[in-house]
MIFI-596425 format. One record per residue: residue in one letter; residue number from 1; z, y, x of N, C-alpha, C, O in turn. Coordinates in nm, 2 decimals. Example, Ala and Ser with C-alpha at 12.3 -4.5 7.8 and 13.67 -1.06 7.14 Angstrom:
2
SITE resn resi    n_z    n_y    n_x   ca_z   ca_y   ca_x    c_z    c_y    c_x    o_z    o_y    o_x
SITE    A    1   0.78  -0.57   1.32   0.78  -0.45   1.23   0.78  -0.33   1.32   0.85  -0.33   1.42
SITE    S    2   0.71  -0.22   1.28   0.71  -0.11   1.37   0.79   0.00   1.29   0.80   0.11   1.34
END
This chain:
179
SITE resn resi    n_z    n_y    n_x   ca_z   ca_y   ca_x    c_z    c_y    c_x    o_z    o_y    o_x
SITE    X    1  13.52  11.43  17.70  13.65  11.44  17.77  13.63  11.49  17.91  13.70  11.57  17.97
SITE    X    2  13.50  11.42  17.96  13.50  11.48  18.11  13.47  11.63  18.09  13.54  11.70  18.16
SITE    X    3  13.39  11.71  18.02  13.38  11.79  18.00  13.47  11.91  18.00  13.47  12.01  18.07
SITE    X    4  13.57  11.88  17.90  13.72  11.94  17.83  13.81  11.92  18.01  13.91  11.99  18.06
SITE    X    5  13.77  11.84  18.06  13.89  11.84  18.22  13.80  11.91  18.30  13.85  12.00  18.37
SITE    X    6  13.68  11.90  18.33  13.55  11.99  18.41  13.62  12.14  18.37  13.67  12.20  18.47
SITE    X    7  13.61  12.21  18.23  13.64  12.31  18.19  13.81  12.37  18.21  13.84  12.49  18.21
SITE    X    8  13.91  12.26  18.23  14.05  12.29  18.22  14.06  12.31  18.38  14.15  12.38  18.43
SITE    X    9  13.96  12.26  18.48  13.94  12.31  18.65  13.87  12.43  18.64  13.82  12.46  18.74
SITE    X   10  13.86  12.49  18.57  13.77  12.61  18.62  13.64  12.59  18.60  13.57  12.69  18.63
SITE    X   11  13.58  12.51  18.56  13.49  12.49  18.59  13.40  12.47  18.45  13.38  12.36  18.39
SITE    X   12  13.37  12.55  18.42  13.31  12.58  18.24  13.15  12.56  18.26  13.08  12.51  18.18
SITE    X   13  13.12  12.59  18.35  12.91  12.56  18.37  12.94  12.46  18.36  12.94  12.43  18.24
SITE    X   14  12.97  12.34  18.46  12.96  12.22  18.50  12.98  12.17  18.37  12.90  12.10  18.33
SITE    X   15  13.09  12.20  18.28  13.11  12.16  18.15  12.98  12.13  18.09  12.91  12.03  18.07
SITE    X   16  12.98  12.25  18.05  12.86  12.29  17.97  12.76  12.21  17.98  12.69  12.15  17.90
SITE    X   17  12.73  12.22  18.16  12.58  12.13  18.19  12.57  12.01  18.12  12.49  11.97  18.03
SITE    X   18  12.70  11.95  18.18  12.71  11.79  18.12  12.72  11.76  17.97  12.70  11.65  17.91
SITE    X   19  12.75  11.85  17.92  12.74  11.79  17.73  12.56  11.86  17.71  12.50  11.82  17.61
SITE    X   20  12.50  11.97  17.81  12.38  12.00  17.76  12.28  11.83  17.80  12.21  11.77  17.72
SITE    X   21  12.31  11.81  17.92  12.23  11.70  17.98  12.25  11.57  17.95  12.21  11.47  18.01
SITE    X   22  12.35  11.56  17.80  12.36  11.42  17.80  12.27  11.37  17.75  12.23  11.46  17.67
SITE    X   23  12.20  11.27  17.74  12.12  11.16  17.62  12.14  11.16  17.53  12.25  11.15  17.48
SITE    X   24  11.99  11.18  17.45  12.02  11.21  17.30  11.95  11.08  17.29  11.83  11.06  17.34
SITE    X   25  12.05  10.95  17.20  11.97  10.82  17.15  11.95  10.83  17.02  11.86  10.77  16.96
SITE    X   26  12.03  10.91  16.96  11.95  10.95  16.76  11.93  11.02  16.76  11.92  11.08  16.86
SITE    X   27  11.90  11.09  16.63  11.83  11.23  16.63  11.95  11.32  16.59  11.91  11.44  16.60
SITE    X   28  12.04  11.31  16.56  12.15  11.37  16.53  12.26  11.38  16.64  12.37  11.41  16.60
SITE    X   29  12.23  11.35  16.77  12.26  11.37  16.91  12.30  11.51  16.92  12.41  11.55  16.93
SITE    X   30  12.18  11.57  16.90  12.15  11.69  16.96  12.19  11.77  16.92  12.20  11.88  16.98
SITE    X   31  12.25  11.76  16.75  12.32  11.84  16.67  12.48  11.84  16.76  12.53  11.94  16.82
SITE    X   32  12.54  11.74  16.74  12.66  11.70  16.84  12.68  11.77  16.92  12.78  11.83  16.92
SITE    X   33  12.58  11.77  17.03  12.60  11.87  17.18  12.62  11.94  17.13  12.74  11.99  17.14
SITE    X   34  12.53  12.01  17.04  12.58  12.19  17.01  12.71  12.22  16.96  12.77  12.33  16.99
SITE    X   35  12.75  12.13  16.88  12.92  12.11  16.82  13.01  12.14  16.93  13.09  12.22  16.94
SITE    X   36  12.95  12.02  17.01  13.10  11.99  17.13  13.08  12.10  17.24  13.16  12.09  17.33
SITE    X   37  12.99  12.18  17.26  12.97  12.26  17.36  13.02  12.38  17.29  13.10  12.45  17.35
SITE    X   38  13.00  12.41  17.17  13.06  12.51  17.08  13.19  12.52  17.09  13.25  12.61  17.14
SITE    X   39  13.27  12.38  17.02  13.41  12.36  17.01  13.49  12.37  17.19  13.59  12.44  17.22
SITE    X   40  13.43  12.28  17.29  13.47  12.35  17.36  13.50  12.51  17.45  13.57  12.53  17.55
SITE    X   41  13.40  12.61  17.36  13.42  12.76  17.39  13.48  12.84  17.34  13.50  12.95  17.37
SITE    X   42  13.52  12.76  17.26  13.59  12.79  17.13  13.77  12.78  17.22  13.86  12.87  17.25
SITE    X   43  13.76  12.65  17.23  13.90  12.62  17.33  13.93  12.73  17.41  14.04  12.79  17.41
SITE    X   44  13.83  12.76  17.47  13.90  12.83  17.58  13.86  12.98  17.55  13.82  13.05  17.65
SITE    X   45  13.85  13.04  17.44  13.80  13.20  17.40  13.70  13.21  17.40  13.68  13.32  17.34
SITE    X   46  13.62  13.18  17.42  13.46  13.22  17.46  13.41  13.23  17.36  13.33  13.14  17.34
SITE    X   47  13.43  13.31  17.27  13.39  13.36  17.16  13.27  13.38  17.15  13.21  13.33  17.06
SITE    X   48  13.21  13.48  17.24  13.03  13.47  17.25  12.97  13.41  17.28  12.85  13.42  17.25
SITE    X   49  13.03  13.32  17.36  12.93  13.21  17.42  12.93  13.12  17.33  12.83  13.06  17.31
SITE    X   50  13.05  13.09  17.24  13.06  13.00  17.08  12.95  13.05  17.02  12.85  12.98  17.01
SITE    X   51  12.95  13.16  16.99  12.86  13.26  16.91  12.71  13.23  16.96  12.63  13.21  16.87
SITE    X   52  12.66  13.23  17.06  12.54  13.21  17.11  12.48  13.06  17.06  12.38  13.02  17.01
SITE    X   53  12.62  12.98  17.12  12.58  12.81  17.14  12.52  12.82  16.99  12.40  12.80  16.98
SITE    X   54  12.61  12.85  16.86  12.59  12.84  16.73  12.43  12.92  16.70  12.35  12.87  16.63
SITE    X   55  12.43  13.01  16.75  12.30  13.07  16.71  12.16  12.95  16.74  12.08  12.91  16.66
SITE    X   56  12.17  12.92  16.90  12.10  12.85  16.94  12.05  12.70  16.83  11.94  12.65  16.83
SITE    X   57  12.16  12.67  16.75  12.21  12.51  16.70  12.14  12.53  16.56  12.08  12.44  16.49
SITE    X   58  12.17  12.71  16.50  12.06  12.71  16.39  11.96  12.73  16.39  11.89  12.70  16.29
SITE    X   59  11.92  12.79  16.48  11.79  12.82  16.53  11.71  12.67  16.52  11.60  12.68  16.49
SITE    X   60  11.77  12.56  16.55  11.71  12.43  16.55  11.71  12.34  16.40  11.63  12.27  16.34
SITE    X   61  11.84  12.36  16.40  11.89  12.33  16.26  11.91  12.41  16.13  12.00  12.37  16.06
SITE    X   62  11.84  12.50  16.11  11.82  12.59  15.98  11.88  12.64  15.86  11.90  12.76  15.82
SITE    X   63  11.90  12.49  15.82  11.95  12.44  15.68  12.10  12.40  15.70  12.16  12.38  15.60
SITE    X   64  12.19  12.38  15.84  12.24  12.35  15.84  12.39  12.42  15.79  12.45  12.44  15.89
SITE    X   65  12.47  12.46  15.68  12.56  12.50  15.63  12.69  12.52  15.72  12.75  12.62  15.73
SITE    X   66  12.72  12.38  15.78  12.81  12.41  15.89  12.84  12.47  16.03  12.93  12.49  16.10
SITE    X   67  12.70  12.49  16.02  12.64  12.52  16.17  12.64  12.71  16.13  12.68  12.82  16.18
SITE    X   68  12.61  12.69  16.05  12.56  12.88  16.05  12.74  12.90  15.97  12.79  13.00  16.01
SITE    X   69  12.81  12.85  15.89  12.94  12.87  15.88  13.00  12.91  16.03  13.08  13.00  16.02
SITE    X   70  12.99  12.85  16.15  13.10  12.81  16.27  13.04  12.95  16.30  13.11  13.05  16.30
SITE    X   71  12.88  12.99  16.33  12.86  13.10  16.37  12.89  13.20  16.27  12.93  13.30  16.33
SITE    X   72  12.90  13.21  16.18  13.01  13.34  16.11  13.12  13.33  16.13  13.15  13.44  16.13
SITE    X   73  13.25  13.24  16.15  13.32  13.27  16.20  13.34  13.30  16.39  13.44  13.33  16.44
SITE    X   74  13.24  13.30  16.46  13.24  13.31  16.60  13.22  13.49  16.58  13.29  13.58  16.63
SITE    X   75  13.10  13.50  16.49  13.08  13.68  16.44  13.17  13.77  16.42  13.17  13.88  16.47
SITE    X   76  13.25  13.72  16.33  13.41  13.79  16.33  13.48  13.79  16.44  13.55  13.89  16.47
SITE    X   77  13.48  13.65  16.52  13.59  13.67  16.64  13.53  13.79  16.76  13.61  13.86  16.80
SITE    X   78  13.37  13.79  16.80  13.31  13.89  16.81  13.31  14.07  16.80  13.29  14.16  16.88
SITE    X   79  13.33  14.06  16.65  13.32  14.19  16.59  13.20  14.19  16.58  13.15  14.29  16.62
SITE    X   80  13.13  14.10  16.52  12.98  14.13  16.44  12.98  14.10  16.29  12.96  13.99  16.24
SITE    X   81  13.03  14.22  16.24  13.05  14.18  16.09  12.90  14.18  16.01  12.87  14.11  15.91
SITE    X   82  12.82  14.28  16.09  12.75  14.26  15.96  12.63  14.17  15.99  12.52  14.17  15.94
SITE    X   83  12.68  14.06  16.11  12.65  13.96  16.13  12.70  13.81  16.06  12.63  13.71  16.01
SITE    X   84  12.82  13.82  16.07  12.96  13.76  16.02  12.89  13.79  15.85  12.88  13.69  15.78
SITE    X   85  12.85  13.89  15.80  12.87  13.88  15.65  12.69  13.80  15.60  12.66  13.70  15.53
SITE    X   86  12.61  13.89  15.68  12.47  13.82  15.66  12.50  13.63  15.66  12.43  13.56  15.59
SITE    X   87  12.60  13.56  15.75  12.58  13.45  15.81  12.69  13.38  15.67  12.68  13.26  15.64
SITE    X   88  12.75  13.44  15.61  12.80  13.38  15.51  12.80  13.32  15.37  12.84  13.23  15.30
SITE    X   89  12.67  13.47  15.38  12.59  13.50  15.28  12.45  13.39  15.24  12.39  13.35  15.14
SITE    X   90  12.44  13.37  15.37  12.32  13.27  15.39  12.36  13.11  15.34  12.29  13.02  15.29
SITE    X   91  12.51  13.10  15.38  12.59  12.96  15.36  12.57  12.95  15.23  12.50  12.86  15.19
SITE    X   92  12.63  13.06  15.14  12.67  13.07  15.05  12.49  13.06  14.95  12.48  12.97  14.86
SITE    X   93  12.38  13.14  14.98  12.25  13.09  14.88  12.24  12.95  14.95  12.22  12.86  14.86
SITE    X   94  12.25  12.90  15.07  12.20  12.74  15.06  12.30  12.66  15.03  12.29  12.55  15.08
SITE    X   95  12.38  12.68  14.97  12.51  12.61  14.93  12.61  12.65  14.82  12.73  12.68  14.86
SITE    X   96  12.57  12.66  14.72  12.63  12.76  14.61  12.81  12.71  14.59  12.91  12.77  14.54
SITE    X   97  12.80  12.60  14.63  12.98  12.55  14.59  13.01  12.51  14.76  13.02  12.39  14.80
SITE    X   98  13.02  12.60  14.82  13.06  12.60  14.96  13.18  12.69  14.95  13.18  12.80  15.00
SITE    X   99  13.28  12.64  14.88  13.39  12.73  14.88  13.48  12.82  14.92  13.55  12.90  14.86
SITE    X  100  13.45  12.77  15.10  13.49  12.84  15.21  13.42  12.95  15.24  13.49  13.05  15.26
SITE    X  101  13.28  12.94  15.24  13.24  13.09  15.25  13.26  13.15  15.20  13.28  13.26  15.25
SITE    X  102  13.29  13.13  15.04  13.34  13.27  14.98  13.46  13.31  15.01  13.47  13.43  15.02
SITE    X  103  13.54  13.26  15.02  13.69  13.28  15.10  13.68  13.32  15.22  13.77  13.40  15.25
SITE    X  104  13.58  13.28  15.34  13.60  13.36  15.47  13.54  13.51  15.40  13.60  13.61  15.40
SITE    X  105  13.44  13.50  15.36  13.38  13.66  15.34  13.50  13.65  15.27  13.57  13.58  15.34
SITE    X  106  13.57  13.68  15.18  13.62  13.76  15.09  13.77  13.78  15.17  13.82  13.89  15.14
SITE    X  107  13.82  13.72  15.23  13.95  13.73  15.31  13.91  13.80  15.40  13.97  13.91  15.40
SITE    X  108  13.83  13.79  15.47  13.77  13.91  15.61  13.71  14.06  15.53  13.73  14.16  15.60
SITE    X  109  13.66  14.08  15.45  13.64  14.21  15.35  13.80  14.24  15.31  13.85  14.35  15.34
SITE    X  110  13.87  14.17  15.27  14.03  14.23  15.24  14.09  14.25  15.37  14.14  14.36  15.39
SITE    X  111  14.10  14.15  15.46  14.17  14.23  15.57  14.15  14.29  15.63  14.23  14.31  15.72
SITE    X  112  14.04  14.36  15.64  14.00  14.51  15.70  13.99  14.60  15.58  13.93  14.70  15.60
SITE    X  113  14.05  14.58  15.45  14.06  14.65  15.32  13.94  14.78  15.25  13.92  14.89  15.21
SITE    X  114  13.88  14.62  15.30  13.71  14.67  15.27  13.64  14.63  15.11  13.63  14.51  15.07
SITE    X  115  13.60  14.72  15.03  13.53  14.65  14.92  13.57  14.53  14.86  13.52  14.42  14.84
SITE    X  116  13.73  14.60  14.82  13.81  14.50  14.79  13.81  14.45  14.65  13.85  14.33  14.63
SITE    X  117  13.75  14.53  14.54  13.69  14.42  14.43  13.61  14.35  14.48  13.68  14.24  14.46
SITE    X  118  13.49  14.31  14.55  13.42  14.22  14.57  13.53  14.11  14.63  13.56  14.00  14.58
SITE    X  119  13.58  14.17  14.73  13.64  14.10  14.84  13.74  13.98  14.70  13.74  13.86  14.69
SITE    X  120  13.78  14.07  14.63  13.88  13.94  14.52  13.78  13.86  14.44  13.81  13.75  14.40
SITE    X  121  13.67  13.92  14.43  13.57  13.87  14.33  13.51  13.72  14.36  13.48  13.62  14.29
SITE    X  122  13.52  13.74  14.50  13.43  13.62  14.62  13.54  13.52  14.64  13.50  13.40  14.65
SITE    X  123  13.67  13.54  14.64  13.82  13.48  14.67  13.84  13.41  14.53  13.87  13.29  14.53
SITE    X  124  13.82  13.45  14.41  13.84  13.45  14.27  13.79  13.29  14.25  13.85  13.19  14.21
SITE    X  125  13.65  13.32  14.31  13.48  13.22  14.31  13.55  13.10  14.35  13.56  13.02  14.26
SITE    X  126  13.63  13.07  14.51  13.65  13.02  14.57  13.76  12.94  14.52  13.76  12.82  14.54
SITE    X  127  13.90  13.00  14.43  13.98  12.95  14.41  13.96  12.86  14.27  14.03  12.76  14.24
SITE    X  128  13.82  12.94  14.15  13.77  12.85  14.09  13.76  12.74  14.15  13.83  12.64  14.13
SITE    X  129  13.65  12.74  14.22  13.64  12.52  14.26  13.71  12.49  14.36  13.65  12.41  14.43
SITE    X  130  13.83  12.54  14.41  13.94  12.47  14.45  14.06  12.51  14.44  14.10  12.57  14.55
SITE    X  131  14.17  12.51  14.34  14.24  12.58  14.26  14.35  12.52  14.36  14.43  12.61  14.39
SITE    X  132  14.38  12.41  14.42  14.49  12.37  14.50  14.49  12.41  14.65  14.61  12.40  14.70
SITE    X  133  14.41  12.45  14.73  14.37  12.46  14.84  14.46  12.57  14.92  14.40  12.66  14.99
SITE    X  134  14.60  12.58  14.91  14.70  12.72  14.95  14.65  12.80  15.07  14.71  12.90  15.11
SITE    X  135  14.52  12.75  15.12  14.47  12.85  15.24  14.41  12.97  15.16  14.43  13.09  15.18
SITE    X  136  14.30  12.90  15.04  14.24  13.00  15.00  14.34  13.16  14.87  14.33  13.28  14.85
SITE    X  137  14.46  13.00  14.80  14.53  13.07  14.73  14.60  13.18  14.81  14.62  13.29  14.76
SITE    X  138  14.63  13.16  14.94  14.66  13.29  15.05  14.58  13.41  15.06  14.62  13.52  15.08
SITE    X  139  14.46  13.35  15.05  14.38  13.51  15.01  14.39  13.57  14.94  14.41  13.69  14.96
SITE    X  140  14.39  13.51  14.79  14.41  13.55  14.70  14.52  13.62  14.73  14.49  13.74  14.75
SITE    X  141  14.66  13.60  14.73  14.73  13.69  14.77  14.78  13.80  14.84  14.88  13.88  14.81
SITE    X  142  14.67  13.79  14.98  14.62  13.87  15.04  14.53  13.97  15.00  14.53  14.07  15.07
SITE    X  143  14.45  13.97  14.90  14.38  14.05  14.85  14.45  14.15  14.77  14.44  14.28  14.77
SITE    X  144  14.52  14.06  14.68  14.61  14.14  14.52  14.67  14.23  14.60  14.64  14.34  14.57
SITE    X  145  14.79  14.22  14.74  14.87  14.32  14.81  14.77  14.40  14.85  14.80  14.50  14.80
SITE    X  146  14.63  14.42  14.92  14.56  14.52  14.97  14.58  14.63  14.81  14.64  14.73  14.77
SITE    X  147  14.51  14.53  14.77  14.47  14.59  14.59  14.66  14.69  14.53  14.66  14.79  14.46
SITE    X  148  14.76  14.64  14.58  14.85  14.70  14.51  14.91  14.63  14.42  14.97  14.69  14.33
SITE    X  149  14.89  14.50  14.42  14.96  14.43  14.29  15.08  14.34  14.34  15.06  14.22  14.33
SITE    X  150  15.20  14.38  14.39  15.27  14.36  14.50  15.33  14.23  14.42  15.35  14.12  14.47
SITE    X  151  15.34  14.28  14.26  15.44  14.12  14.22  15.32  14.01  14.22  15.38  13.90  14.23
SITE    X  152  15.21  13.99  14.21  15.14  13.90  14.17  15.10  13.80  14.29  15.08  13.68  14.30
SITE    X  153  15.10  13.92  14.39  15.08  13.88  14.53  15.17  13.76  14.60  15.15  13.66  14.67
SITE    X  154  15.29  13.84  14.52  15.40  13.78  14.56  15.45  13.62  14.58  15.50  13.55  14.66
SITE    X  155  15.39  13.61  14.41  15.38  13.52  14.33  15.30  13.43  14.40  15.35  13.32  14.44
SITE    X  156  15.18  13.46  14.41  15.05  13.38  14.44  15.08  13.34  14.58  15.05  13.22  14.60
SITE    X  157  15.14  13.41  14.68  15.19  13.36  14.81  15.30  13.31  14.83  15.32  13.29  14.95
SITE    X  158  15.44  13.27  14.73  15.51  13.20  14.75  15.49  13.07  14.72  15.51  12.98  14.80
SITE    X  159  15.42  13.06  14.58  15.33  12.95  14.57  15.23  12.85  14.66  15.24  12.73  14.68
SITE    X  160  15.15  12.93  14.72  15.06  12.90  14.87  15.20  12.85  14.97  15.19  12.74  15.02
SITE    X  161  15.31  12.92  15.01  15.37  12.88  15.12  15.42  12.73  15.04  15.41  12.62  15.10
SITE    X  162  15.46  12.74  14.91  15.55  12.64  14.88  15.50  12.50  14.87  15.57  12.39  14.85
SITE    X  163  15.32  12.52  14.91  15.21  12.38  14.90  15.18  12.37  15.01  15.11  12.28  15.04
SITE    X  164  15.22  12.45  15.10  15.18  12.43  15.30  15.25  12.52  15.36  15.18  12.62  15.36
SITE    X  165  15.35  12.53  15.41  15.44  12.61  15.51  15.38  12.61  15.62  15.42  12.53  15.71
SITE    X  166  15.30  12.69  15.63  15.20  12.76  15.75  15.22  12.89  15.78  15.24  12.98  15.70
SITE    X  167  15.23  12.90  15.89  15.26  13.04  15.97  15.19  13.16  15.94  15.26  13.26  15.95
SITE    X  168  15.07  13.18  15.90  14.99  13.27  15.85  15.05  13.32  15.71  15.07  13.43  15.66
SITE    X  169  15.06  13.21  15.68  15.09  13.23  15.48  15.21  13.26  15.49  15.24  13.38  15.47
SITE    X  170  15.30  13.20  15.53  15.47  13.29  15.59  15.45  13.46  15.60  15.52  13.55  15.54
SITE    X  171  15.34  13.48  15.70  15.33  13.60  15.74  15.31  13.72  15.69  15.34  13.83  15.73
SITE    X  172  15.23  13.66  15.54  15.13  13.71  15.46  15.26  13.72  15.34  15.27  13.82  15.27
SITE    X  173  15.35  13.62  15.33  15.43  13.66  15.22  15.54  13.73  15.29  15.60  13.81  15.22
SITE    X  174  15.58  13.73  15.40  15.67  13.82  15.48  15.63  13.94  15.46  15.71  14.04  15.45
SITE    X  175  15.50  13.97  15.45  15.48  14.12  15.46  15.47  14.20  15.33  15.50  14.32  15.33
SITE    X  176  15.42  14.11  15.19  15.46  14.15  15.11  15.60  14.15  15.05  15.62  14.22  14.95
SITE    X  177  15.71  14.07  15.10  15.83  14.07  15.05  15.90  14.20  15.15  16.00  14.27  15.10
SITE    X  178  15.84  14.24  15.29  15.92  14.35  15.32  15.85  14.48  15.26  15.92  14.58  15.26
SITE    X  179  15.71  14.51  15.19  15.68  14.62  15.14  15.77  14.63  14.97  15.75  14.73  14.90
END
């Protein structure tokens, strides 16, 4: 908290210092800092410095799935895709039912309307082992409209809005209901 009001004064080093300098009493301390020094750069845009903090955090932490996830999504906010895709790709061999990766890669490949069979193929993966989850069912309908399948889309994103009325998914079926 002191940190988060350190940073809301202007004052983002001083932040930073103090969650780098706190006491680590477990061993899972140290993972923490990197979290909370992340999430707060995250707060305030610092997209590369998010992006750095996370690199630094796998660099210690390896194996860690969530850790190298936050830095693929910091890669995208970035514009390091083929950073962003390597870092997904890595979630995804050390974690084969990590369902989110395949949905961030395959939603970020469709919305730049990139290698969009894959892009559905990876979204497809995802909606297998979580068939309720209307963030990812949003891709999916995000993808089908890249693809041209305007009724299915349609379909699949009124559905998604009708299980979480979220602003994105609104957006996402707004734009296929005006094409």
């Amino acid at each position: 908290r002191r940190a988060s009001l350190l940073a809301r004064q202007g004052q983002m080093a001083k932040a930073r210092a103090l969650l780098r300098n706190h006491p680590e009493r477990r061993p899972e301390d140290a993972r923490l800092k990197f979290v909370a020094e992340a999430q707060l750069l995250r707060e305030f845009k610092e997209w590369q410095k998010a992006y750095d903090v996370y690199g630094d955090a796998v660099a210690r932490f390896p194996k860690d799935t969530d850790l190298i996830y936050d830095q693929a999504m910091m890669a995208e906010k970035i514009n390091r895709i083929d950073d962003m895709e390597r870092l997904f790709r890595q979630v995804i061999e050390l974690k084969p039912d990590h369902y989110h990766a395949y949905n961030a890669l395959g939603y970020s490949l469709a919305d730049r309307g990139q290698r969009l069979p894959e892009a559905r193929q990876l979204i497809e993966k995802a909606v297998a082992m979580a068939p309720d989850d209307a963030y990812i069912r949003d891709s999916l309908g995000w993808v089908l409209f890249k693809q041209g399948e305007m009724q299915k889309a349609r379909e699949v994103l009124k559905d998604a809005f009708e299980k979480r009325p979220d602003a994105e998914i609104a957006a996402h079926l707004g734009e296929v209901l005006w094409v």
